[in-house]
PQR file of N, CA, C, O and H, with PARSE charges and radii, in Angstrom:
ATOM      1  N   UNK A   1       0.823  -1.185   0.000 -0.4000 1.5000
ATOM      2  CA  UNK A   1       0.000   0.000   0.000 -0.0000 2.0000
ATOM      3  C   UNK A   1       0.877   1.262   0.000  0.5500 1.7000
ATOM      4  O   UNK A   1       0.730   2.107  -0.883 -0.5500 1.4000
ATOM      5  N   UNK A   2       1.962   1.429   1.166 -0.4000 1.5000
ATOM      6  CA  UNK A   2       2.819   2.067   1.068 -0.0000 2.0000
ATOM      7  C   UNK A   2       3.725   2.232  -0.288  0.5500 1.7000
ATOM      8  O   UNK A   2       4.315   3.311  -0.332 -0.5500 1.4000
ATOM      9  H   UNK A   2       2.081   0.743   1.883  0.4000 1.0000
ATOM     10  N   UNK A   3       3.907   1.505  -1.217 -0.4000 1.5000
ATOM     11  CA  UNK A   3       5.005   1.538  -2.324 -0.0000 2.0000
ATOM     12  C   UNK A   3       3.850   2.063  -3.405  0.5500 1.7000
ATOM     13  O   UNK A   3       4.028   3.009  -4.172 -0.5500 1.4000
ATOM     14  H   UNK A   3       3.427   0.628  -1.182  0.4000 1.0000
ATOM     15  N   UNK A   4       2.837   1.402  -3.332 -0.4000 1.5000
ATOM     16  CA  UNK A   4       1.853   2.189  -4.506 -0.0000 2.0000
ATOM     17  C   UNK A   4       1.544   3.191  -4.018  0.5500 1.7000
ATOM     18  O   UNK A   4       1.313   3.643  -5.139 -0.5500 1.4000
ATOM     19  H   UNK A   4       2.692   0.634  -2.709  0.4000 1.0000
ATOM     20  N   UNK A   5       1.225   4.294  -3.157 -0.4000 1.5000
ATOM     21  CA  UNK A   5       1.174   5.627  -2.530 -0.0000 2.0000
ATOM     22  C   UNK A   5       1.977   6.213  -3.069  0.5500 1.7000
ATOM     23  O   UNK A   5       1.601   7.208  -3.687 -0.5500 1.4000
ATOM     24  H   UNK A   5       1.412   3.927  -2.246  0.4000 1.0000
ATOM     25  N   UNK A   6       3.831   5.767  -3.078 -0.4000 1.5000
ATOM     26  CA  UNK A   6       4.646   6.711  -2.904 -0.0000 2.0000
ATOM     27  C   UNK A   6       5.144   6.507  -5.018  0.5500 1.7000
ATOM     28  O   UNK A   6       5.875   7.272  -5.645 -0.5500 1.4000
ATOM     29  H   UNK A   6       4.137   4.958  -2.575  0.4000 1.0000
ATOM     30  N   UNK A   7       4.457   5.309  -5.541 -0.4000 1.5000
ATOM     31  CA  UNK A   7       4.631   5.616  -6.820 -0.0000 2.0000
ATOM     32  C   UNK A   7       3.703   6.841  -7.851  0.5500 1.7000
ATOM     33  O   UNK A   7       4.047   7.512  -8.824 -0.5500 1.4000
ATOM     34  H   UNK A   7       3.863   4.687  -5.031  0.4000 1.0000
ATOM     35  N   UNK A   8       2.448   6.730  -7.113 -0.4000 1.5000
ATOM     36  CA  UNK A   8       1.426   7.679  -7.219 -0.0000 2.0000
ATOM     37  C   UNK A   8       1.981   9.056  -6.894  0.5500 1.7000
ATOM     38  O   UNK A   8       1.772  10.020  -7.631 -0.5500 1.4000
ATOM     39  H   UNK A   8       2.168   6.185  -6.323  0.4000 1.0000
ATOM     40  N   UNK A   9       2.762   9.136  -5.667 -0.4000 1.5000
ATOM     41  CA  UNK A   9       3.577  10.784  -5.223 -0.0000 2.0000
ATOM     42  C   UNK A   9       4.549  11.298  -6.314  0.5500 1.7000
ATOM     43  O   UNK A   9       4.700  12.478  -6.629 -0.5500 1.4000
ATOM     44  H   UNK A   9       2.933   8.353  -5.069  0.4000 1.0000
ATOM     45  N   UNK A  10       5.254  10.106  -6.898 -0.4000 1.5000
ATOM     46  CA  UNK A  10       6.285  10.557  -7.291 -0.0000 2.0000
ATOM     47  C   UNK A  10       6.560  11.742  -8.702  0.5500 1.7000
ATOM     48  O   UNK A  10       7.459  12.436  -9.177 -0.5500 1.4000
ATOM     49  H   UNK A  10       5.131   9.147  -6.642  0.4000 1.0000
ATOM     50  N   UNK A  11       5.825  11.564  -8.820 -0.4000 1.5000
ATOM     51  CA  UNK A  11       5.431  12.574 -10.526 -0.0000 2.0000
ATOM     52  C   UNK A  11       5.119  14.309 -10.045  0.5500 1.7000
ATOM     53  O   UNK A  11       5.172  15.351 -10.698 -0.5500 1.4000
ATOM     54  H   UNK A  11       5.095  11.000  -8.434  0.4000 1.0000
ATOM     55  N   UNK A  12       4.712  13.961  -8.300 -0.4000 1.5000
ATOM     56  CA  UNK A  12       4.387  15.418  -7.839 -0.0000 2.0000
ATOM     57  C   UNK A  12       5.303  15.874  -7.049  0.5500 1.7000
ATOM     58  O   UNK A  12       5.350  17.040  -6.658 -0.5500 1.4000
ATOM     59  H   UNK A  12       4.669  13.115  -7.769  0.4000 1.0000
ATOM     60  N   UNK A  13       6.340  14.716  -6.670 -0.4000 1.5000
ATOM     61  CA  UNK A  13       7.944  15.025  -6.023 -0.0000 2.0000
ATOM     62  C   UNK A  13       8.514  15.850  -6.979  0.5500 1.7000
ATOM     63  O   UNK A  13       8.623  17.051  -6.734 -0.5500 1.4000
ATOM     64  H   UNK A  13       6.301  13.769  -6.988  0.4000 1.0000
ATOM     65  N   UNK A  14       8.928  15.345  -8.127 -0.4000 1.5000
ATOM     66  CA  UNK A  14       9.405  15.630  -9.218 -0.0000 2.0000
ATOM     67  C   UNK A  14       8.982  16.694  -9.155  0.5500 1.7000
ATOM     68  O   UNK A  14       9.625  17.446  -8.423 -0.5500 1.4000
ATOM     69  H   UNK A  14       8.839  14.369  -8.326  0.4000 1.0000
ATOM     70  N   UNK A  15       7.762  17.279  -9.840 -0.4000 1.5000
ATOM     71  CA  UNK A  15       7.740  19.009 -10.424 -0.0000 2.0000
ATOM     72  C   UNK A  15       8.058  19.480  -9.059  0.5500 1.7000
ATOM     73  O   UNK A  15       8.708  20.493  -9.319 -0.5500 1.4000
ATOM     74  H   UNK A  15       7.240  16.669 -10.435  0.4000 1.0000
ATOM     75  N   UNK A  16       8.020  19.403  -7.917 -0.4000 1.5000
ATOM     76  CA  UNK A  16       8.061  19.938  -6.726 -0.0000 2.0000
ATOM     77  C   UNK A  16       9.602  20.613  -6.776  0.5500 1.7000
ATOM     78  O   UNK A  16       9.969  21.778  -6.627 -0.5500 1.4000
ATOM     79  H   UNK A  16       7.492  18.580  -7.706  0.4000 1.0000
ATOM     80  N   UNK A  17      10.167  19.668  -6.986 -0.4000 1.5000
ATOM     81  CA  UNK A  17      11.986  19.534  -6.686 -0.0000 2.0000
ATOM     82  C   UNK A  17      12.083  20.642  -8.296  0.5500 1.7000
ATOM     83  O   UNK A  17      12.596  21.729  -8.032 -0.5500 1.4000
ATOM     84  H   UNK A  17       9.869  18.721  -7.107  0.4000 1.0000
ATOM     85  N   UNK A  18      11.827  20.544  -9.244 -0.4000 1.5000
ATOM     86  CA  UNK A  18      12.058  21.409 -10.417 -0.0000 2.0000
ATOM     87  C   UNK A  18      11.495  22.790 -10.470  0.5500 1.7000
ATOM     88  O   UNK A  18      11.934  23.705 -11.166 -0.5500 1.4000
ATOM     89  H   UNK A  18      11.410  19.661  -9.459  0.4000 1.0000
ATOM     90  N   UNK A  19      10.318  22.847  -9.532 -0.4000 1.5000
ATOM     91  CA  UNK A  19       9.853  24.059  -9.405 -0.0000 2.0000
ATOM     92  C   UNK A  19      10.384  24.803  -7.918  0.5500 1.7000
ATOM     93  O   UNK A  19       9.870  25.891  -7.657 -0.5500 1.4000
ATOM     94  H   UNK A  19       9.962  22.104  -8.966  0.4000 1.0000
ATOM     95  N   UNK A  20      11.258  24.315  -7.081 -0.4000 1.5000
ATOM     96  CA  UNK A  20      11.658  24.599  -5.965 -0.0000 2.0000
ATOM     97  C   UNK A  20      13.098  24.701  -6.440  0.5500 1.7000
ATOM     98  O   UNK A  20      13.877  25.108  -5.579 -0.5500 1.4000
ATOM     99  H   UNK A  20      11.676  23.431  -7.293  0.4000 1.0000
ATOM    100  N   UNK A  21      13.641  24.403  -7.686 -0.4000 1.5000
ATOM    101  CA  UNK A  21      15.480  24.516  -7.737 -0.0000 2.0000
ATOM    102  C   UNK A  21      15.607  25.938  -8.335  0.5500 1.7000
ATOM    103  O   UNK A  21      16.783  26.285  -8.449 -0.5500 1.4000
ATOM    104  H   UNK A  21      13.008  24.071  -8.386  0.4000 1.0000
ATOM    105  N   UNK A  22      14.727  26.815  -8.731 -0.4000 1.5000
ATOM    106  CA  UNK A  22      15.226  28.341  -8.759 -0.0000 2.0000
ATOM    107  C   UNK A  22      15.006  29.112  -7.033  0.5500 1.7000
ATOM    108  O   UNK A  22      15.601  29.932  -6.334 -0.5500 1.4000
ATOM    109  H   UNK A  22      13.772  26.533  -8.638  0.4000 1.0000
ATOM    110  N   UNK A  23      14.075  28.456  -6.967 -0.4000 1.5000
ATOM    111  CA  UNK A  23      13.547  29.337  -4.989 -0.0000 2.0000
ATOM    112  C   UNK A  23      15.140  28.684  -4.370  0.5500 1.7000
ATOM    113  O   UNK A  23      15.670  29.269  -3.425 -0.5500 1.4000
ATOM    114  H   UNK A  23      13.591  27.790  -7.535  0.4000 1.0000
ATOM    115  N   UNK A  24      15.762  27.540  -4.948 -0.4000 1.5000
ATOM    116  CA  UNK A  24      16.803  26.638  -3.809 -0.0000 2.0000
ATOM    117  C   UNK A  24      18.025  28.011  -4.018  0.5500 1.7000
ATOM    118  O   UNK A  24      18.589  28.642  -3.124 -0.5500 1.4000
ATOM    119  H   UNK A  24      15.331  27.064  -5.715  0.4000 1.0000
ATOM    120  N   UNK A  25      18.147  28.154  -5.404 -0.4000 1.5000
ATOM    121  CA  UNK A  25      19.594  29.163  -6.362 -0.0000 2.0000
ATOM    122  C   UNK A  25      19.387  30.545  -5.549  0.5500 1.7000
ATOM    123  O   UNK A  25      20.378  31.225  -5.284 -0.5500 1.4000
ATOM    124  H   UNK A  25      17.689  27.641  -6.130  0.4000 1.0000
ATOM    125  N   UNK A  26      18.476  30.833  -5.273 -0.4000 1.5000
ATOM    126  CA  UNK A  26      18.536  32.401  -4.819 -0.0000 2.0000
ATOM    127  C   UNK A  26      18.658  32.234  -3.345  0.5500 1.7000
ATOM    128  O   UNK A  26      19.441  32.943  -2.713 -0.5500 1.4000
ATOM    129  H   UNK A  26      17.671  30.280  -5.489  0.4000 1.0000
ATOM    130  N   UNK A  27      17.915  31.327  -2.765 -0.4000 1.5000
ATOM    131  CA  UNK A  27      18.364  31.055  -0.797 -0.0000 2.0000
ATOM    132  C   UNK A  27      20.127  31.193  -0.772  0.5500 1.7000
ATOM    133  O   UNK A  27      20.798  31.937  -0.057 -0.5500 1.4000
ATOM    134  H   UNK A  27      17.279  30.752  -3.278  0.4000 1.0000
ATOM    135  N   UNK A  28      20.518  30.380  -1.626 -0.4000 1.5000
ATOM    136  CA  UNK A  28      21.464  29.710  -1.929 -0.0000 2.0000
ATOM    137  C   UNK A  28      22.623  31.289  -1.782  0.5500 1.7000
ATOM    138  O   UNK A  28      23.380  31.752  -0.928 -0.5500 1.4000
ATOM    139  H   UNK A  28      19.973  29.775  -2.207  0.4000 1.0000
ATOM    140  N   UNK A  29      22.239  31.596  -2.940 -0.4000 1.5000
ATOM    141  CA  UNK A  29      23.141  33.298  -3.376 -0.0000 2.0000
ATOM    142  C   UNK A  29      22.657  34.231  -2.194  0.5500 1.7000
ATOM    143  O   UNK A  29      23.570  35.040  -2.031 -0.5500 1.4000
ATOM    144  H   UNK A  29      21.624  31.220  -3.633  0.4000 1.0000
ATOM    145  N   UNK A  30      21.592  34.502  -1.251 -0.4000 1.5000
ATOM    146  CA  UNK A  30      21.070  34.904  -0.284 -0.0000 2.0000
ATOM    147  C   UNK A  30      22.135  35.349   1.003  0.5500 1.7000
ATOM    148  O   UNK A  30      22.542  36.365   1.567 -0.5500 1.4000
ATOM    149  H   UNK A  30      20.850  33.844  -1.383  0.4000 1.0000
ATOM    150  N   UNK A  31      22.324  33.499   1.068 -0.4000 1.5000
ATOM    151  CA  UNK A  31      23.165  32.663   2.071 -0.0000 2.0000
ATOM    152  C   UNK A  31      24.813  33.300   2.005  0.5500 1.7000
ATOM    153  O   UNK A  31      25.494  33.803   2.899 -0.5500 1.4000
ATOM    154  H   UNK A  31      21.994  32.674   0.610  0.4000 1.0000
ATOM    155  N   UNK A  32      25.045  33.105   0.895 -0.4000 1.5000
ATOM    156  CA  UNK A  32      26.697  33.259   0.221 -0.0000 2.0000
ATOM    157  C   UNK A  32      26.678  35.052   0.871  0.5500 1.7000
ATOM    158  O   UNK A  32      27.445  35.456   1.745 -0.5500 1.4000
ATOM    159  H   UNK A  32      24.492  32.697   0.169  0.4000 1.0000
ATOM    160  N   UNK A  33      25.655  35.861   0.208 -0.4000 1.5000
ATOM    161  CA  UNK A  33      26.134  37.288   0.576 -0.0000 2.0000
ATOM    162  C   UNK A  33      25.638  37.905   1.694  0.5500 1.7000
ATOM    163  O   UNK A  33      25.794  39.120   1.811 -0.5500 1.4000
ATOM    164  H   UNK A  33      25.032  35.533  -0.501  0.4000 1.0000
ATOM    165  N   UNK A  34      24.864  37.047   2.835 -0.4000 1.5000
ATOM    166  CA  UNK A  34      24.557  37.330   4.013 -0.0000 2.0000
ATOM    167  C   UNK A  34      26.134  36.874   4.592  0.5500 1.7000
ATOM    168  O   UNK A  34      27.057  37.620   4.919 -0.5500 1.4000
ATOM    169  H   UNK A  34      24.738  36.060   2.740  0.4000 1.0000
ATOM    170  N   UNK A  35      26.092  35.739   4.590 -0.4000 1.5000
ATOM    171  CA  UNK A  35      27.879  35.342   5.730 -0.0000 2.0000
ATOM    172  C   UNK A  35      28.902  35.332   4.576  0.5500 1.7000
ATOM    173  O   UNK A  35      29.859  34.561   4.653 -0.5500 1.4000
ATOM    174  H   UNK A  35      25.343  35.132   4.324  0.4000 1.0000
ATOM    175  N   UNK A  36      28.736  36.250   3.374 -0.4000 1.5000
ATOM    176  CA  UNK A  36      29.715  36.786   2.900 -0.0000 2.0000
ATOM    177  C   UNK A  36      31.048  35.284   2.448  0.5500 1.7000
ATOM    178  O   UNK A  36      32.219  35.520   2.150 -0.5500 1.4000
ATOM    179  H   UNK A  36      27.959  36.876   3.312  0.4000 1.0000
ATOM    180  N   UNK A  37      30.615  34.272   2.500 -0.4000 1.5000
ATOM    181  CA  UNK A  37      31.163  33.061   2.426 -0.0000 2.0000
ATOM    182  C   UNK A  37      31.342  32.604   0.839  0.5500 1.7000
ATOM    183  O   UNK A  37      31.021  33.257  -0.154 -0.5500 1.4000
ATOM    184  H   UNK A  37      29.664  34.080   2.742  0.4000 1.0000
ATOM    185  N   UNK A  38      31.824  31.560   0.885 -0.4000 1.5000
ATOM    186  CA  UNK A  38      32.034  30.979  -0.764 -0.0000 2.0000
ATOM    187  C   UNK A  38      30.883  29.705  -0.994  0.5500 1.7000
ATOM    188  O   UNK A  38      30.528  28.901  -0.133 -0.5500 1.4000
ATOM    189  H   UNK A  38      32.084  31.029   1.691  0.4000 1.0000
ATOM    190  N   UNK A  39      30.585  29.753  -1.907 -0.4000 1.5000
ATOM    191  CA  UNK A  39      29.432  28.885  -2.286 -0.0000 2.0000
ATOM    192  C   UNK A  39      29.391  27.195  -1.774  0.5500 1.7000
ATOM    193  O   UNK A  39      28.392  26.475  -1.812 -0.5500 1.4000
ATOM    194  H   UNK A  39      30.873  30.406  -2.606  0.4000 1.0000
ATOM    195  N   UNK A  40      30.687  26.826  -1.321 -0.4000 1.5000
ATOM    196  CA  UNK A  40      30.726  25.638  -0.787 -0.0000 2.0000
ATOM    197  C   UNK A  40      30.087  25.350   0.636  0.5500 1.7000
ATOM    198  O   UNK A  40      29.462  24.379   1.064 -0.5500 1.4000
ATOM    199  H   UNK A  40      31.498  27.410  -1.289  0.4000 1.0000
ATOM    200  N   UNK A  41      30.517  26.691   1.280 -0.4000 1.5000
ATOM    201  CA  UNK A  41      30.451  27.198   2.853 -0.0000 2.0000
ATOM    202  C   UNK A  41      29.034  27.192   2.943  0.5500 1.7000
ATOM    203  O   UNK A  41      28.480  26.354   3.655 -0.5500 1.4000
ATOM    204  H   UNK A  41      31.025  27.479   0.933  0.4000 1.0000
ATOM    205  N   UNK A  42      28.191  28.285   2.107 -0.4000 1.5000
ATOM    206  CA  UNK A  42      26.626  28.342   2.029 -0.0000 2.0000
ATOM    207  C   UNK A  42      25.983  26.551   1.989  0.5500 1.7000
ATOM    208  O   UNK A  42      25.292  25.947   2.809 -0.5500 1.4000
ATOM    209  H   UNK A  42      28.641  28.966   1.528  0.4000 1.0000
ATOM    210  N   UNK A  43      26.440  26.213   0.964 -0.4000 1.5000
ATOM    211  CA  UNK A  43      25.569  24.779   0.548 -0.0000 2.0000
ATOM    212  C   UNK A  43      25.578  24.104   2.159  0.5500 1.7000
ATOM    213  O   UNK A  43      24.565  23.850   2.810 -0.5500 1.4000
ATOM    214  H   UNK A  43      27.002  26.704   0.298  0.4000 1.0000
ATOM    215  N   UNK A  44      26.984  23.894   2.596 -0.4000 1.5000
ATOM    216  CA  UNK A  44      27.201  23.577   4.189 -0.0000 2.0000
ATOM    217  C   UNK A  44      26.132  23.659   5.308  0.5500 1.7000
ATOM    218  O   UNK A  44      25.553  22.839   6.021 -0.5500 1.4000
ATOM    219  H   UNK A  44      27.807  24.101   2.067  0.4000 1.0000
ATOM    220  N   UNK A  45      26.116  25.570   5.086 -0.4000 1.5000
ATOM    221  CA  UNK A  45      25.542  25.875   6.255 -0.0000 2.0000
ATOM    222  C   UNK A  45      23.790  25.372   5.890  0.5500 1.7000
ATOM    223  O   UNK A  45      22.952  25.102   6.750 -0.5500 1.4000
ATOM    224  H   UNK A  45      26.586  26.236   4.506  0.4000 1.0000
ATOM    225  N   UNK A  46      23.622  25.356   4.722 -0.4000 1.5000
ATOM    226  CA  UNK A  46      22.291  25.224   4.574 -0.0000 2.0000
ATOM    227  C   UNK A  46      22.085  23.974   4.753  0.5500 1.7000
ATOM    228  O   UNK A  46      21.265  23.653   5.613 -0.5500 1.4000
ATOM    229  H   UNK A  46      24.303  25.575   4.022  0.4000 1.0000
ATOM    230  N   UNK A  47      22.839  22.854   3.920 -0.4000 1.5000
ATOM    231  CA  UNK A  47      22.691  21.306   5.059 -0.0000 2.0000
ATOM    232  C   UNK A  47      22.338  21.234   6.378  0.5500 1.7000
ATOM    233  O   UNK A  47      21.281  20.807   6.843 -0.5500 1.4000
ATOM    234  H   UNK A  47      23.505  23.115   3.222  0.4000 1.0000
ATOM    235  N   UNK A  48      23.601  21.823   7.141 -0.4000 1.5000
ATOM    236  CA  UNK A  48      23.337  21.548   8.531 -0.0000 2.0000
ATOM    237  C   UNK A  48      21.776  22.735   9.305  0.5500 1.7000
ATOM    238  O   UNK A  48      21.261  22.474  10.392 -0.5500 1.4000
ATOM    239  H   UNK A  48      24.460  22.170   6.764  0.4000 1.0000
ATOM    240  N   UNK A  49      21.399  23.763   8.546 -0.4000 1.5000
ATOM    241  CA  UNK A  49      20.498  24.066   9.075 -0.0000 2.0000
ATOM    242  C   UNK A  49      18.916  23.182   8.786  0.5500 1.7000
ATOM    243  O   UNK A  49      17.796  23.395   9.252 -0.5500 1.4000
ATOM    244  H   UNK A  49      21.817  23.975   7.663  0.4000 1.0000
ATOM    245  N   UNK A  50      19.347  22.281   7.952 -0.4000 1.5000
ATOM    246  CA  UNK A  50      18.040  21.300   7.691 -0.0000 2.0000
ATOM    247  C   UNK A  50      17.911  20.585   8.770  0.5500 1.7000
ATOM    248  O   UNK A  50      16.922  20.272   9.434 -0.5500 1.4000
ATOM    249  H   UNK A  50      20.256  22.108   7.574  0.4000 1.0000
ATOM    250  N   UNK A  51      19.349  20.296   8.901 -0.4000 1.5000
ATOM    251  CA  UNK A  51      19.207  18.912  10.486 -0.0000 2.0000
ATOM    252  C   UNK A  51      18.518  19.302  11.384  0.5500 1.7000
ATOM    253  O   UNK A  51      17.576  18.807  12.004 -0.5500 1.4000
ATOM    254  H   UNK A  51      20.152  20.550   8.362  0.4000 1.0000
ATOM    255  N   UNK A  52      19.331  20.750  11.451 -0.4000 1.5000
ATOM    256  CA  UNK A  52      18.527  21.506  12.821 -0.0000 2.0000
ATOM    257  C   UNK A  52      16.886  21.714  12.738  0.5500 1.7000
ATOM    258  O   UNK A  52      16.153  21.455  13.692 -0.5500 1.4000
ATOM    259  H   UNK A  52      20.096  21.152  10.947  0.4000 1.0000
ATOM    260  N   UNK A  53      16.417  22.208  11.491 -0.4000 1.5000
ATOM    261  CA  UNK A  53      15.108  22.499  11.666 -0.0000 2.0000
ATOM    262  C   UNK A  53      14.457  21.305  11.593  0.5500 1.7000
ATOM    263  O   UNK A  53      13.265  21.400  11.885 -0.5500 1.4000
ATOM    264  H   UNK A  53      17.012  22.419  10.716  0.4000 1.0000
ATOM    265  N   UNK A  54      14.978  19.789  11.189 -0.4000 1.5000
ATOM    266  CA  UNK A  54      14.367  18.542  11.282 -0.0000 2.0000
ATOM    267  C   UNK A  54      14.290  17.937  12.135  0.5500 1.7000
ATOM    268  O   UNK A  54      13.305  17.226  12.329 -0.5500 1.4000
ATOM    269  H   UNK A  54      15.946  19.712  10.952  0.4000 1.0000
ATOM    270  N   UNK A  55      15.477  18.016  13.089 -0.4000 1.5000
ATOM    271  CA  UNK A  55      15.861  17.650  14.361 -0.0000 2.0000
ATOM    272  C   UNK A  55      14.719  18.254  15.360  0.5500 1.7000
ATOM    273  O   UNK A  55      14.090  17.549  16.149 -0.5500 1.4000
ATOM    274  H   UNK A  55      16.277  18.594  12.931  0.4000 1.0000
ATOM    275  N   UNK A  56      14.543  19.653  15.213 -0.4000 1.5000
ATOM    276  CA  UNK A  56      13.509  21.097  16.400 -0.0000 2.0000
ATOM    277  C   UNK A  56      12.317  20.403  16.244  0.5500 1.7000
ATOM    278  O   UNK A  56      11.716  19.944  17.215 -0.5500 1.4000
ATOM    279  H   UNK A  56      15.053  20.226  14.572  0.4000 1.0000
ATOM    280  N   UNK A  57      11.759  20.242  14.615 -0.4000 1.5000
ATOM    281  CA  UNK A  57       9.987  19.647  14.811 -0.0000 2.0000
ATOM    282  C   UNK A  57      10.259  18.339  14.791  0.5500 1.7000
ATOM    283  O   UNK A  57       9.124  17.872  14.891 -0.5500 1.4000
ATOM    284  H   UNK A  57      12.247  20.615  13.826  0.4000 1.0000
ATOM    285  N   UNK A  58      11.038  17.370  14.727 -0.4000 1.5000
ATOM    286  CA  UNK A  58      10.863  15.893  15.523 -0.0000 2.0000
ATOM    287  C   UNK A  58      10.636  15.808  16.692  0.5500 1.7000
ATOM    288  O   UNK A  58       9.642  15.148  16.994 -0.5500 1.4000
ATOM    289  H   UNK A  58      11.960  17.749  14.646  0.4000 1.0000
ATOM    290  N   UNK A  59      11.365  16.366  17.685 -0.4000 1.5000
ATOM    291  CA  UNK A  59      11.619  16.948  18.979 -0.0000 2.0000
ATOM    292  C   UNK A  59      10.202  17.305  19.369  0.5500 1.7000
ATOM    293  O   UNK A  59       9.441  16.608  20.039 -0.5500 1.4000
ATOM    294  H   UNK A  59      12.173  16.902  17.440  0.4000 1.0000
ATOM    295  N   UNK A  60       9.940  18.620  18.795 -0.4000 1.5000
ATOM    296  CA  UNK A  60       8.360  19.025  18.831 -0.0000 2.0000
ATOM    297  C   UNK A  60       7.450  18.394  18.886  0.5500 1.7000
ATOM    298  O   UNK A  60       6.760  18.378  19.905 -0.5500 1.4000
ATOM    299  H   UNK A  60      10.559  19.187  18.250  0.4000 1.0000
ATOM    300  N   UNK A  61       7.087  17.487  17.526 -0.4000 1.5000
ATOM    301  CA  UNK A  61       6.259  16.800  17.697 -0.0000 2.0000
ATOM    302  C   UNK A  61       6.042  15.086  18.331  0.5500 1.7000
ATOM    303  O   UNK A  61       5.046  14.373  18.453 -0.5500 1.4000
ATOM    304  H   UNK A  61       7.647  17.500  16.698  0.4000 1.0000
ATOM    305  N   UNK A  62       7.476  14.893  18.631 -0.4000 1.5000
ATOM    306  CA  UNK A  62       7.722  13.954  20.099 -0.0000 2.0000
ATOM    307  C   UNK A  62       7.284  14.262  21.342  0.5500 1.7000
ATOM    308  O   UNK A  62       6.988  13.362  22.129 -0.5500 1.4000
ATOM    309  H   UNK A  62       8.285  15.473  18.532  0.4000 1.0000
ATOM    310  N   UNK A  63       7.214  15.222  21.585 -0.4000 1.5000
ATOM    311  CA  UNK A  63       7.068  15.950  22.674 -0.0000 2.0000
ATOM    312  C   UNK A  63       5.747  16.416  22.954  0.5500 1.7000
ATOM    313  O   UNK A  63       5.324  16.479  24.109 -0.5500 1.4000
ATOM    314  H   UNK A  63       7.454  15.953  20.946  0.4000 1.0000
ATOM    315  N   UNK A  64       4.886  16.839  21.677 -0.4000 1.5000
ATOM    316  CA  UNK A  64       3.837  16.933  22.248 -0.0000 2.0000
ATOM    317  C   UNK A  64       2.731  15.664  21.633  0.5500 1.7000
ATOM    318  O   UNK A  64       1.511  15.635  21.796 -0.5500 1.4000
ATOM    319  H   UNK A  64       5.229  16.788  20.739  0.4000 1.0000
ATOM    320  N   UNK A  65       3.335  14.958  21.111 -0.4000 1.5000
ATOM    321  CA  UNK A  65       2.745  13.578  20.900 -0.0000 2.0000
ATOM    322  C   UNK A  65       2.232  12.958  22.686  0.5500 1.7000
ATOM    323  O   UNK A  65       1.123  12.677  23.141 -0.5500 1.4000
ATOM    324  H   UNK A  65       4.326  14.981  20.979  0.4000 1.0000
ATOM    325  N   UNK A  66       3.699  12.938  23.344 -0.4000 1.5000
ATOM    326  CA  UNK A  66       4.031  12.296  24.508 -0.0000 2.0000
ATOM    327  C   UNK A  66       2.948  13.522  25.448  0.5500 1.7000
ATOM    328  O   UNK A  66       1.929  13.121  26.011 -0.5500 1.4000
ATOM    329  H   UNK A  66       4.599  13.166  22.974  0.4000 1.0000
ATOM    330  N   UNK A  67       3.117  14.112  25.463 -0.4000 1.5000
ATOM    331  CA  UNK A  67       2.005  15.577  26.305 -0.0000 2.0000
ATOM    332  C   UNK A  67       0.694  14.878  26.415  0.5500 1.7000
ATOM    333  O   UNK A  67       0.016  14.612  27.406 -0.5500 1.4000
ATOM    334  H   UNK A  67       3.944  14.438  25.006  0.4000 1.0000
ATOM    335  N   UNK A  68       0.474  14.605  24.905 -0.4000 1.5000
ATOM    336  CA  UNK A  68      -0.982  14.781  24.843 -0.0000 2.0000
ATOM    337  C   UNK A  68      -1.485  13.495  25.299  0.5500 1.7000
ATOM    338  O   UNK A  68      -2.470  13.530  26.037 -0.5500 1.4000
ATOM    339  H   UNK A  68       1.026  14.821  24.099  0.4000 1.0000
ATOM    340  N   UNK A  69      -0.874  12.111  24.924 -0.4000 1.5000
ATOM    341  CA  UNK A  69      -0.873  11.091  25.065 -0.0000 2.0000
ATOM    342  C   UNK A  69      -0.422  10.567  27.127  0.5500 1.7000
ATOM    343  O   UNK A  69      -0.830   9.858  28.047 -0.5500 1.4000
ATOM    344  H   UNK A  69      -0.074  12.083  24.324  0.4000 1.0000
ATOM    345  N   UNK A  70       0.259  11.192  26.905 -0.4000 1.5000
ATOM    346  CA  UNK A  70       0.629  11.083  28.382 -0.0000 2.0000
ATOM    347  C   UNK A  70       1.268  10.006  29.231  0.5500 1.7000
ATOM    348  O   UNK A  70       1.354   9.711  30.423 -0.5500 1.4000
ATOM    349  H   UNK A  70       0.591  11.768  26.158  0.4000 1.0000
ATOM    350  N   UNK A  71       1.795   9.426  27.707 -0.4000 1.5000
ATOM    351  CA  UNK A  71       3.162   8.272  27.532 -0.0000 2.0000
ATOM    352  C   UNK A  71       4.518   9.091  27.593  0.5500 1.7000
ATOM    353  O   UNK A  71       4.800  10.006  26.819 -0.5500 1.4000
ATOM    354  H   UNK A  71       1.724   9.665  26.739  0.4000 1.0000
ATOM    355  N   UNK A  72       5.518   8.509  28.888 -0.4000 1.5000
ATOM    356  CA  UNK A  72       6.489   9.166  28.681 -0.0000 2.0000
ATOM    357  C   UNK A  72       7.547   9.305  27.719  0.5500 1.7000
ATOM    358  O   UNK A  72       7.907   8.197  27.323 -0.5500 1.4000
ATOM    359  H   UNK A  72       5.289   7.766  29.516  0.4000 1.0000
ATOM    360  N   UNK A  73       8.416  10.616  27.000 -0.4000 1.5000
ATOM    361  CA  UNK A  73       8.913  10.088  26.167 -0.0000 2.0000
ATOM    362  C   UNK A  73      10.364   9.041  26.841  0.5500 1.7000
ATOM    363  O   UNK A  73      11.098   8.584  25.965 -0.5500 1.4000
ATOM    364  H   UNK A  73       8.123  11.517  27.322  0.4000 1.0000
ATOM    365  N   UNK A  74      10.638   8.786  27.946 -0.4000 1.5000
ATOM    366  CA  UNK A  74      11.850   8.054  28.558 -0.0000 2.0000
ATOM    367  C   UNK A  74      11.597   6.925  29.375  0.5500 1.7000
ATOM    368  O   UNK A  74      12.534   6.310  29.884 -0.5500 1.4000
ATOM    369  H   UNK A  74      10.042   9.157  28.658  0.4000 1.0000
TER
END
């Protein structure tokens, strides 16, 4: 069920990722002349700020999963 879902998604991944790679080029050049850095440095910092913002709402919504539920998360 899961593999036919995500074959059905995939055609809307796609334009997603092609219509999001000019919005990615300008964050991108944004990045470079905010910390004034070289384009390797930007791509970097923008990796590791994914972790972080993936890492904050996992966290989040662990947390208030466990709240609401009132299962500890430990």
């Amino acid at each position: 069920m899961i593999y036919g879902f995500m074959q059905f998604v995939r055609p809307i991944r796609l334009a997603s990722a092609i219509g999001m790679s000019k919005i990615s080029a300008k964050y991108l050049v944004i990045t470079q002349n905010r910390l004034n850095c070289s384009r390797k440095v930007a791509i970097a910092v923008q990796y590791m700020m994914g972790w972080v913002i993936d890492g904050s709402l996992i966290l989040f919504g662990v947390s208030l999963s466990s709240l609401l539920t009132g299962v500890p998360i430990f």
